[in-house]
C-alpha positions in Angstrom: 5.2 -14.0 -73.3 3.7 -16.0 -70.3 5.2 -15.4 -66.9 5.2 -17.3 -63.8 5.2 -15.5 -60.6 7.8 -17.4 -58.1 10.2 -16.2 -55.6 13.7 -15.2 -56.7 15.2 -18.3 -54.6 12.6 -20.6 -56.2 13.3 -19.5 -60.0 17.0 -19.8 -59.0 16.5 -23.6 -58.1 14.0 -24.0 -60.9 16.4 -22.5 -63.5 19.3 -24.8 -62.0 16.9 -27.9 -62.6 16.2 -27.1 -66.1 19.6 -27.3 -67.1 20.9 -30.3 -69.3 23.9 -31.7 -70.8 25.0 -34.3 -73.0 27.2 -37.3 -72.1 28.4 -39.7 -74.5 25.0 -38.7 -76.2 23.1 -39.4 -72.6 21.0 -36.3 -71.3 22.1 -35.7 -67.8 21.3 -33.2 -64.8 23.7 -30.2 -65.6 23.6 -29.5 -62.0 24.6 -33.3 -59.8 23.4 -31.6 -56.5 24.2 -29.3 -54.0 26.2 -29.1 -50.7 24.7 -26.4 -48.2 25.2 -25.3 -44.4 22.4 -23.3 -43.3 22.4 -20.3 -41.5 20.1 -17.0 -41.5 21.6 -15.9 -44.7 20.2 -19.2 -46.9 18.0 -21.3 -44.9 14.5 -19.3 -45.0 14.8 -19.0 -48.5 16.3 -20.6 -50.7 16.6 -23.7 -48.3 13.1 -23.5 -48.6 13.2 -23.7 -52.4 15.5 -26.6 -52.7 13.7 -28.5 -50.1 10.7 -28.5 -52.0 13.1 -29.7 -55.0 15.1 -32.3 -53.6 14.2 -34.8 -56.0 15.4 -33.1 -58.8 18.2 -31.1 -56.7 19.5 -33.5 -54.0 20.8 -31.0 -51.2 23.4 -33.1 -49.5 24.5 -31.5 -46.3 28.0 -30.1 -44.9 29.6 -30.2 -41.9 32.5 -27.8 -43.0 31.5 -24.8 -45.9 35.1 -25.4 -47.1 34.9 -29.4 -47.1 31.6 -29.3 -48.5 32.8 -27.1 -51.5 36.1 -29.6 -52.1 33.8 -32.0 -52.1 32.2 -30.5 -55.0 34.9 -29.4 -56.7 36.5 -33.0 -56.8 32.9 -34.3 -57.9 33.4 -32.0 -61.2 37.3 -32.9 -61.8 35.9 -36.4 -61.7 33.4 -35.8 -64.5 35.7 -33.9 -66.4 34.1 -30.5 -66.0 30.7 -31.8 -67.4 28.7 -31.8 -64.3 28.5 -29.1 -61.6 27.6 -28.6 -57.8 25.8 -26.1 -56.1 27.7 -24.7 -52.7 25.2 -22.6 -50.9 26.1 -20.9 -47.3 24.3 -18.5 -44.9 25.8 -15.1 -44.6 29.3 -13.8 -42.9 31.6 -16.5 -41.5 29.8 -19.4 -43.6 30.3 -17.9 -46.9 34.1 -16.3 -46.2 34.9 -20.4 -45.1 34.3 -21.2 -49.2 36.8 -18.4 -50.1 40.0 -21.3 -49.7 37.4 -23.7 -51.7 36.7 -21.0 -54.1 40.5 -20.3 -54.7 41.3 -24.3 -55.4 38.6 -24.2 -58.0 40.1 -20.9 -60.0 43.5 -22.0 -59.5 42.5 -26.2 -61.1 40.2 -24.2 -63.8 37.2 -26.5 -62.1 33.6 -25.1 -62.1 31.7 -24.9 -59.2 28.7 -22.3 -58.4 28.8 -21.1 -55.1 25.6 -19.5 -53.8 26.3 -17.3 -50.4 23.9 -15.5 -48.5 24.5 -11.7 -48.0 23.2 -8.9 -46.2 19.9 -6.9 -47.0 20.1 -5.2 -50.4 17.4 -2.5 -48.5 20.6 -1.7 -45.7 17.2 -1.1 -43.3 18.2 -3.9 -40.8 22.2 -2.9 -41.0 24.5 -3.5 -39.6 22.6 -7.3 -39.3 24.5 -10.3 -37.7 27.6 -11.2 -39.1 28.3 -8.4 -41.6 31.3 -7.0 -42.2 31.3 -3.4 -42.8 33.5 -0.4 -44.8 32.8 2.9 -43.4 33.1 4.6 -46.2 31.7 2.0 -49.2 28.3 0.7 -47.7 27.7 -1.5 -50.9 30.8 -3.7 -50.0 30.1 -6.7 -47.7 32.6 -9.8 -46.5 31.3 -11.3 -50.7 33.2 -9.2 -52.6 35.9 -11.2 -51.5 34.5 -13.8 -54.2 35.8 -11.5 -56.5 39.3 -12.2 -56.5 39.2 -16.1 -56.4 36.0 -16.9 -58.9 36.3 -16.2 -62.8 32.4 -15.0 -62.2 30.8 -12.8 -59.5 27.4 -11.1 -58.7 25.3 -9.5 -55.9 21.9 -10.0 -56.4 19.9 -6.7 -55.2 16.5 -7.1 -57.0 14.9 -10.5 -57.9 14.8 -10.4 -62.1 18.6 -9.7 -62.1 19.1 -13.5 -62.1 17.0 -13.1 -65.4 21.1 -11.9 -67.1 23.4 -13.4 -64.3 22.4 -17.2 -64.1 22.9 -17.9 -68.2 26.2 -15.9 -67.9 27.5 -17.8 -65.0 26.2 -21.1 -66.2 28.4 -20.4 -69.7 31.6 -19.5 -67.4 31.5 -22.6 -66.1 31.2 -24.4 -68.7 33.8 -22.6 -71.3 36.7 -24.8 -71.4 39.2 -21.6 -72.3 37.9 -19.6 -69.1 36.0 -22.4 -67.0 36.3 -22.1 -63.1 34.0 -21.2 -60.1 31.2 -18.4 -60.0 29.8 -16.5 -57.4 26.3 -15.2 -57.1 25.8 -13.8 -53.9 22.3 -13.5 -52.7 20.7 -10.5 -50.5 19.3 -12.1 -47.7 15.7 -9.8 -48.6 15.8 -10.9 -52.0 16.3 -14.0 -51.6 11.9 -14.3 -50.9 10.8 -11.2 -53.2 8.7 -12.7 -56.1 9.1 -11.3 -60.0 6.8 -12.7 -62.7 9.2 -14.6 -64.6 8.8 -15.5 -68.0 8.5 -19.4 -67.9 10.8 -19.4 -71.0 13.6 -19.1 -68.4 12.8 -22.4 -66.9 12.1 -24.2 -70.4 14.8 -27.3 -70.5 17.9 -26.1 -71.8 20.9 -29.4 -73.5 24.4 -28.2 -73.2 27.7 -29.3 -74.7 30.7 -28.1 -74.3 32.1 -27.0 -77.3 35.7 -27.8 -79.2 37.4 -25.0 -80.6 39.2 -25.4 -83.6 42.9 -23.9 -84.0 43.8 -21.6 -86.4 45.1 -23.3 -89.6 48.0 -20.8 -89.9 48.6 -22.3 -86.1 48.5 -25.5 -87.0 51.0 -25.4 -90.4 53.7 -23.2 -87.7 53.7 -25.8 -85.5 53.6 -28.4 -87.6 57.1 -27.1 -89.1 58.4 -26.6 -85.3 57.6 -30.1 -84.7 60.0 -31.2 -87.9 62.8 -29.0 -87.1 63.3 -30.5 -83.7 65.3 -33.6 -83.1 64.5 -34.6 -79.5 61.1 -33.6 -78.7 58.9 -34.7 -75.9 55.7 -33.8 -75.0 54.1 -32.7 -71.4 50.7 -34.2 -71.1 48.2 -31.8 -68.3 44.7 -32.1 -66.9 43.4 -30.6 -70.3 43.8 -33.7 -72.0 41.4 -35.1 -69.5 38.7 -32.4 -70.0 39.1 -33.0 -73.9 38.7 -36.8 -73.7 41.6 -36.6 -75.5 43.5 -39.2 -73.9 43.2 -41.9 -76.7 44.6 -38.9 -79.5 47.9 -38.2 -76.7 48.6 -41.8 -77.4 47.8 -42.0 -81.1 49.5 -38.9 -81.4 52.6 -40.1 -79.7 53.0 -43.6 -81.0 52.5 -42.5 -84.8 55.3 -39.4 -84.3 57.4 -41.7 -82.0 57.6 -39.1 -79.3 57.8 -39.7 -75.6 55.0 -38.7 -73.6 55.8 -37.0 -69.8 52.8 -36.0 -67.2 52.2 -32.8 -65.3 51.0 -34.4 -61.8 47.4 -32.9 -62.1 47.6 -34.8 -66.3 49.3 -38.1 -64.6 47.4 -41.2 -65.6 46.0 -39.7 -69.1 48.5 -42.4 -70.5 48.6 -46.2 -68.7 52.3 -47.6 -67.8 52.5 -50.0 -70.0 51.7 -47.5 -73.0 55.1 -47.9 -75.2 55.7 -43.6 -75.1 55.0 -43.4 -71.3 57.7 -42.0 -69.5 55.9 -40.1 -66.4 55.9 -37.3 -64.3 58.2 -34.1 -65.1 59.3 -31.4 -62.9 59.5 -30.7 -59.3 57.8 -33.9 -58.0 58.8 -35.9 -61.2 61.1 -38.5 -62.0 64.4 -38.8 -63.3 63.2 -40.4 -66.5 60.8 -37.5 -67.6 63.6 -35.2 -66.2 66.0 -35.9 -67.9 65.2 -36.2 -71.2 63.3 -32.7 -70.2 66.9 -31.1 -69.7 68.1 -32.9 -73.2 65.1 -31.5 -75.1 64.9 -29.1 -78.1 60.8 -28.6 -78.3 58.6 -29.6 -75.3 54.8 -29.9 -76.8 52.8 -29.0 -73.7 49.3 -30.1 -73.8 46.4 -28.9 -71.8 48.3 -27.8 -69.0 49.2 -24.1 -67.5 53.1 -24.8 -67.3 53.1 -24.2 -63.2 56.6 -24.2 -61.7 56.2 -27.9 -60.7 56.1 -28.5 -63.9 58.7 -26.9 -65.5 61.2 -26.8 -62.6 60.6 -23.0 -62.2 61.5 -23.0 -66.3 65.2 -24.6 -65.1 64.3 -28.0 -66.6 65.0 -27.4 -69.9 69.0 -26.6 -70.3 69.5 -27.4 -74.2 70.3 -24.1 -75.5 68.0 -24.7 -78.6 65.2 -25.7 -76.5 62.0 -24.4 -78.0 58.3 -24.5 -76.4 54.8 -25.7 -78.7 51.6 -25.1 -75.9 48.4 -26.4 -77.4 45.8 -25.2 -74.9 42.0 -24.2 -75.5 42.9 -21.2 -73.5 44.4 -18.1 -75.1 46.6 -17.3 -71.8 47.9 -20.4 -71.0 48.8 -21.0 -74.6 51.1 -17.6 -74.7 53.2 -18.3 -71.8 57.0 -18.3 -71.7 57.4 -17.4 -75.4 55.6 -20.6 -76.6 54.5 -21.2 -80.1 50.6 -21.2 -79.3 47.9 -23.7 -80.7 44.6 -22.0 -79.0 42.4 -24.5 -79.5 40.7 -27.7 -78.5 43.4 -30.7 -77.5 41.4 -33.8 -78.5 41.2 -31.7 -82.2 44.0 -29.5 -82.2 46.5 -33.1 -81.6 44.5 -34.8 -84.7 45.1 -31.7 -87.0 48.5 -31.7 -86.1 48.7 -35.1 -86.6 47.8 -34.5 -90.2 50.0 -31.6 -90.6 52.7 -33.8 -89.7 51.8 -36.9 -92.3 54.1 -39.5 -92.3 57.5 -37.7 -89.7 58.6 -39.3 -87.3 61.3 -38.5 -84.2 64.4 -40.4 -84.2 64.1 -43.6 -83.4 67.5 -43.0 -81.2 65.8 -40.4 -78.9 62.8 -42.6 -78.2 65.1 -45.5 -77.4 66.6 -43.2 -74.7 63.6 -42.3 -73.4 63.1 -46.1 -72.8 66.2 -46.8 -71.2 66.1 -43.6 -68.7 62.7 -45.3 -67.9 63.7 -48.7 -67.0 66.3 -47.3 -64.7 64.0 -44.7 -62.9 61.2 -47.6 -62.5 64.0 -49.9 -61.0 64.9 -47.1 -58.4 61.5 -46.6 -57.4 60.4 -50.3 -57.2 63.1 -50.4 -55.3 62.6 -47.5 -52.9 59.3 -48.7 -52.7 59.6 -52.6 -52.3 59.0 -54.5 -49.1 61.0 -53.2 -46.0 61.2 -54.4 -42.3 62.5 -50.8 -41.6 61.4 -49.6 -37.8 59.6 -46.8 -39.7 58.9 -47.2 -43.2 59.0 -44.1 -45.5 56.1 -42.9 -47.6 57.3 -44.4 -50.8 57.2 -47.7 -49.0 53.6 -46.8 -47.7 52.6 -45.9 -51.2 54.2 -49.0 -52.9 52.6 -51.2 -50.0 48.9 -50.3 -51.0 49.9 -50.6 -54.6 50.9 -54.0 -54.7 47.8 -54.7 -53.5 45.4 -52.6 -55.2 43.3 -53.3 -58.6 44.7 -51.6 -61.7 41.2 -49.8 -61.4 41.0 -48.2 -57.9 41.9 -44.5 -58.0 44.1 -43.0 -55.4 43.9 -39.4 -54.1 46.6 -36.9 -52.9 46.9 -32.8 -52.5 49.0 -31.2 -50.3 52.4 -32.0 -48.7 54.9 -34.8 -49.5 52.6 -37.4 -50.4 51.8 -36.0 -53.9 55.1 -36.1 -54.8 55.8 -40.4 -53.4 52.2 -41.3 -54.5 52.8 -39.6 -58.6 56.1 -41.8 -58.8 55.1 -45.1 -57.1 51.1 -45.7 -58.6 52.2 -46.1 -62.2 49.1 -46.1 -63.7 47.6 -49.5 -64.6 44.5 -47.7 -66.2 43.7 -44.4 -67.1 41.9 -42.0 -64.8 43.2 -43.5 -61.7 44.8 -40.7 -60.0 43.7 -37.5 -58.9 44.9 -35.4 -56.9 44.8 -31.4 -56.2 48.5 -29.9 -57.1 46.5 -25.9 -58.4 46.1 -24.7 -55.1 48.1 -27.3 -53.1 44.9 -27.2 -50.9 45.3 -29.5 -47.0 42.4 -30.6 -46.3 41.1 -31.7 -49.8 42.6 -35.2 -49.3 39.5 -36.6 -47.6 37.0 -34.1 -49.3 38.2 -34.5 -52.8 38.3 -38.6 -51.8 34.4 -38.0 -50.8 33.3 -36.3 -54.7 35.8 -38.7 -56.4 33.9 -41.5 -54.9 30.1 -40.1 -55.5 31.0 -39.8 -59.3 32.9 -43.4 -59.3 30.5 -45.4 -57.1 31.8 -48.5 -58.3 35.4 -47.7 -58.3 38.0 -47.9 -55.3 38.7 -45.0 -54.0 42.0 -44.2 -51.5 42.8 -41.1 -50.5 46.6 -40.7 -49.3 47.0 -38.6 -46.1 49.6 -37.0 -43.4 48.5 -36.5 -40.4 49.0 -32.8 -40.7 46.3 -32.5 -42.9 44.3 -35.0 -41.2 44.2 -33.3 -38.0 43.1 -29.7 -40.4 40.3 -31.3 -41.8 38.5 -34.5 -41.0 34.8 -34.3 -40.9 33.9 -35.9 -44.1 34.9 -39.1 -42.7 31.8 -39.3 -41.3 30.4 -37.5 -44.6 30.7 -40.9 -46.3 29.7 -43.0 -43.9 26.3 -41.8 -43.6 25.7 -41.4 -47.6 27.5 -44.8 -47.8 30.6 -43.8 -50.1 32.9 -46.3 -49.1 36.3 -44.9 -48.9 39.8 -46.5 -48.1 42.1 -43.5 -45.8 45.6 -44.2 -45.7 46.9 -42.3 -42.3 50.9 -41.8 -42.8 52.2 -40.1 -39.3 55.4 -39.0 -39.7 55.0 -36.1 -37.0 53.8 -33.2 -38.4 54.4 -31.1 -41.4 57.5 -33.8 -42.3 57.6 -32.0 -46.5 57.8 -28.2 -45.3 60.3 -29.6 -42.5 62.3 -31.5 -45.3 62.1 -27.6 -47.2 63.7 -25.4 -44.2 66.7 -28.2 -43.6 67.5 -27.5 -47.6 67.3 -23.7 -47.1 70.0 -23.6 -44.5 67.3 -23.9 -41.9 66.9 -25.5 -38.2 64.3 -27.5 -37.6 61.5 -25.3 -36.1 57.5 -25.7 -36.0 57.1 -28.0 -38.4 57.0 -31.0 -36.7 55.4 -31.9 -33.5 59.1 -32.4 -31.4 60.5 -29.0 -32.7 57.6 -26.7 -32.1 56.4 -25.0 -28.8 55.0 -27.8 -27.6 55.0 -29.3 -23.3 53.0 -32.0 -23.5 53.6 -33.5 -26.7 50.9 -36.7 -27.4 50.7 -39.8 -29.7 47.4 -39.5 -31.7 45.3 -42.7 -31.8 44.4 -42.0 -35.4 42.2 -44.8 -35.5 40.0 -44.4 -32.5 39.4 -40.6 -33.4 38.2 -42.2 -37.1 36.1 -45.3 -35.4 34.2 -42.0 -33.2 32.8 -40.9 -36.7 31.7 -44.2 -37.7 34.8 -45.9 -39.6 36.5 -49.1 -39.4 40.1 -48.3 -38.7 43.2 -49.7 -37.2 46.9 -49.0 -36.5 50.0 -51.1 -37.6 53.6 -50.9 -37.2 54.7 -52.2 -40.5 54.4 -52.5 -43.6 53.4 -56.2 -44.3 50.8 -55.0 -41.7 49.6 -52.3 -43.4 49.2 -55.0 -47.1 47.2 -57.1 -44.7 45.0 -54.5 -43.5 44.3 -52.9 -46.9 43.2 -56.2 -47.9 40.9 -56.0 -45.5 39.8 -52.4 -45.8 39.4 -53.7 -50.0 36.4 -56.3 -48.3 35.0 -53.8 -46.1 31.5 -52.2 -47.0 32.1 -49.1 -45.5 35.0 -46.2 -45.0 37.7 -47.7 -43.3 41.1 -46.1 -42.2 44.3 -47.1 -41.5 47.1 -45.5 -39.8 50.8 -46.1 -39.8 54.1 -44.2 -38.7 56.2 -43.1 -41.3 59.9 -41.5 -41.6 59.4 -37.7 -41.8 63.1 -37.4 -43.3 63.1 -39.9 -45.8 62.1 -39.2 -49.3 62.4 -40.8 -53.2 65.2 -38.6 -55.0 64.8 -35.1 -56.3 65.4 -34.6 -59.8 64.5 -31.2 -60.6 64.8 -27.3 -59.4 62.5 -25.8 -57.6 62.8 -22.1 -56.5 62.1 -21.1 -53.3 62.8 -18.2 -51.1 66.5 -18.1 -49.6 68.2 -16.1 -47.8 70.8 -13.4 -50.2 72.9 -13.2 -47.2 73.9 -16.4 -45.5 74.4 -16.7 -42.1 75.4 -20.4 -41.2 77.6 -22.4 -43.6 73.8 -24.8 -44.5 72.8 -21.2 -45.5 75.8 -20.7 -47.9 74.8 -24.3 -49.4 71.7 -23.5 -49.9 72.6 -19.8 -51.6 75.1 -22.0 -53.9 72.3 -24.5 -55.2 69.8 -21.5 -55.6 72.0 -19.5 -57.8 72.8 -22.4 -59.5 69.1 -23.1 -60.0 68.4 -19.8 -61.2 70.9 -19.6 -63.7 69.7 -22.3 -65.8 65.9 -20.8 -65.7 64.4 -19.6 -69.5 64.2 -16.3 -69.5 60.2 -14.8 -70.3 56.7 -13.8 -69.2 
């Protein structure tokens, strides 16, 4: 066998570049780039190596190791788990700043390889700079705490283990039952010891990612579940993205005459105008896809974990018959809460259904509900959402301001706080793939970050990402991110003083209002924040307005800008579209004020509808 003598960071980039995979029968980089902040634990070395590889490894840099991974992360969400970055950090308080970033990807099932630098695997120079270190277990650094929040980690101590390691954590990330982030962590020495590698390791290697087939037995039990029930709906999740299985959801629910709800992290697998759309269930869903939820007697969940959002802590679904079908490639997710599992593949696993199920069909009265509970939730929400000349508008009017005025194809972008909740009821989906968002982790921060990789792997697409300015003010960096690898993107600023969501969450426990927002937190010298000037310092176009007609006017002219552009606008913090679902939280078992008592009441109530299992 003929060997090649290179350092162990230069056959990790060479092996990275060597990997393929096929797109819609196009042969593409496996790995799109990689993100890096250097620092003594990655620059000597392997920022050496990827230097001299740019070309075929564009190293774009960070300014944050947490952004920078988000960044990535969304990048992959946005190619449907088919194309991966690289997030590469020096050693100690660089590589524990990916942990949050590592933790979003397990939690969203999104791969991502992380690369940090570590200390020496000789322990000669110990302790070096920035180590952490365990008195009594000298082999533990700040790393291992990869372990808990990647589905693959490593410590490189000798240059040829990458020979095993890199085709195993290559193959994580791209299994759709256990896909997520992996971890090699690289000692900072090893890092520029050479090994004579055999150049078979760096011959071109075409990847797919493969379908699994159900079992047929599966397949035949669910088929008859499916026929016994009388009011089924199905729950639609980010699976059916990763499956390209969006066209078979449809097919699949138009030929069975089912209605089709969305898990916020599966919303826009289905346009609005689809005849079995009904939209998003659970705790930030509507009332349409709620209540025919709680009527029930056989949800079909598809591609999607069942998180508490979801299922309104398992107290959505009151029909005392109700029974629960998860098809999911993943062997865990498809066993939870006593379900009837399909393991296997969704795009496949819907169409062998389908054929188990010939010719049936739900009642045609159930469907016809589904279309009038609808009609009224879209009324209420075009309402709540419509033109105001309110002194502060809420979210939902925000929201329904920028929708008006956006193309069916621009994609807009949410995570954490209240936002995800307005922006999943108001942009009805005009085509598919046009909202994303981050709901695994609920990760601040992302909105801007995830906005940044949505936009490098849609270049031509619209891309606005949805904001409060409590996350704004956590994270903000990669403003300038995009204006300086020119990926235009559209911010929308809503300032409603703070934390307004977790504030609106301690009034409904019984709570006073206290360090949530700005005017109730220990605070002497409390400031307006010229969003807009702080985003023009890193290179934007922005302004402020003070109403909504304002803020359609100056989306129209962020839409003919060449270049991010951000806009800012005060919002209610107290207004909010209507709740339809459960959602457990903490709460106090003994209540002290008469809001607490309330709260107790509506808790136990909550809890005694919830499905009982594991």
């Amino acid at each position: 066998m003929k060997k090649i003598q290179l350092t162990c960071a230069h056959a990790i980039v060479k092996h990275l570049i060597s990997q393929k995979i096929l797109v819609d029968g196009k042969k593409l980089p496996l790995f799109a780039g990689a993100f890096g902040i250097f620092g003594h634990g990655n620059v000597a070395c392997l920022g050496q190596a990827l230097e001299e590889n740019k070309k075929e490894l564009p190293t774009w840099r960070g300014h944050h190791e947490q952004n920078m991974a988000l960044t990535g992360i969304a990048y992959a969400r946005a190619k449907r788990r088919k194309q991966i970055f690289v997030a590469t950090s020096s050693v100690g308080p660089g590589s524990t700043n990916m942990l949050t970033a590592a933790a979003v990807a397990m939690s969203n099932r999104l791969p991502i390889l992380f690369l940090p630098g570590d200390t020496y695997a000789n322990r000669i120079p110990d302790p070096v700079l920035q180590q952490v270190e365990h008195f009594n277990n000298p082999g533990i650094t700040q790393n291992d705490a990869f372990k808990v929040v990647t589905k693959y980690f490593d410590r490189i101590t000798r240059p040829e283990q990458i020979l095993q390691t890199l085709p195993q954590a290559i193959q994580i990330m791209l299994d759709p039952a256990d896909c997520g982030p992996a971890c090699i962590s690289l000692s900072q020495d090893v890092q520029g010891e050479v090994f004579d590698y055999p150049e078979e390791f760096f011959k071109e290697r075409i990847h797919t990612i493969r379908r699994p087939r159900a079992d047929d037995y599966q397949i035949k039990q669910a088929a008859e579940l499916v026929k016994n029930s009388s009011n089924p709906i199905i729950i639609s999740g980010g699976g059916v993205f990763y499956s390209d299985a969006t066209k078979e959801l449809s097919s699949f629910a138009k030929k069975h005459n089912i209605p089709a709800t969305q898990t916020v992290m599966g919303y826009s697998s289905m346009k609005k105008d689809d005849p079995y759309f009904v939209g998003p269930i659970g705790g930030l869903g509507g009332k349409a896809a709620n209540n025919l939820a709680k009527k029930t007697d056989l949800a079909i969940a598809v591609g999607t974990k069942l998180g508490d959002f979801t299922t309104g802590s398992w107290a959505n679904f009151e029909n005392p018959k109700f029974k629960l079908l998860s098809i999911n490639v993943s062997r865990f997710d498809a066993n939870k809460h006593m379900a009837q599992s399909v393991i296997g593949d969704a795009k496949v696993s819907l169409s062998d259904l389908s054929n188990a199920l010939g010719s049936w069909k739900a009642p045609s009265d159930w469907y016809k509900k589904s279309r009038n509970e609808l009609k009224s939730w879209n009324d209420y929400v075009d309402k709540e959402s419509g033109p105001t000349n309110q002194k502060l508008p809420s979210y939902a009017h925000a929201v329904g301001a920028v929708y008006r005025k956006s193309d069916p194809s621009d994609i807009a972008v949410t995570a954490a706080g209240g936002l995800v909740g307005e922006v999943v009821q108001v942009w009805r989906p005009r085509e598919l793939s046009t909202h994303e968002t981050e709901w695994g982790f609920s990760c601040m921060g992302y909105e801007i970050s995830g906005a940044l990789g949505i936009k490098m792997a849609n270049p031509k697409k619209e891309v606005i990402a949805f904001i409060g300015d409590g996350s704004y003010l956590l994270y903000n960096s990669d403003i300038y991110s995009s204006i300086i690898t020119n990926n235009k993107l559209i911010i929308i600023v809503c300032d409603n003083g703070g934390h307004a969501v977790i504030n609106r969450l301690q009034l409904f426990k019984g709570g006073k209002e206290f360090n949530c927002l700005f005017k109730s937190s220990k605070v002497n010298n409390l400031k307006n924040i010229d969003f807009a000037k702080h985003a023009e310092s890193l290179g934007a176009t922005a302004e402020n307005v003070n109403s909504i007609s304002e803020l359609e006017a100056a989306f129209l002219r962020a839409k003919k800008s060449k270049s991010t552009y951000l806009i800012s606008i005060k919002t209610d913090g107290y207004q909010w579209l209507e709740g339809s679902a459960y959602w457990e939280s903490p709460t106090l078992e003994k209540p002290i004020t008469k809001e607490n008592k309330r709260a107790l009441k509506e808790h136990l109530d909550g809890k005694s509808k919830q499905r009982q299992g594991v």
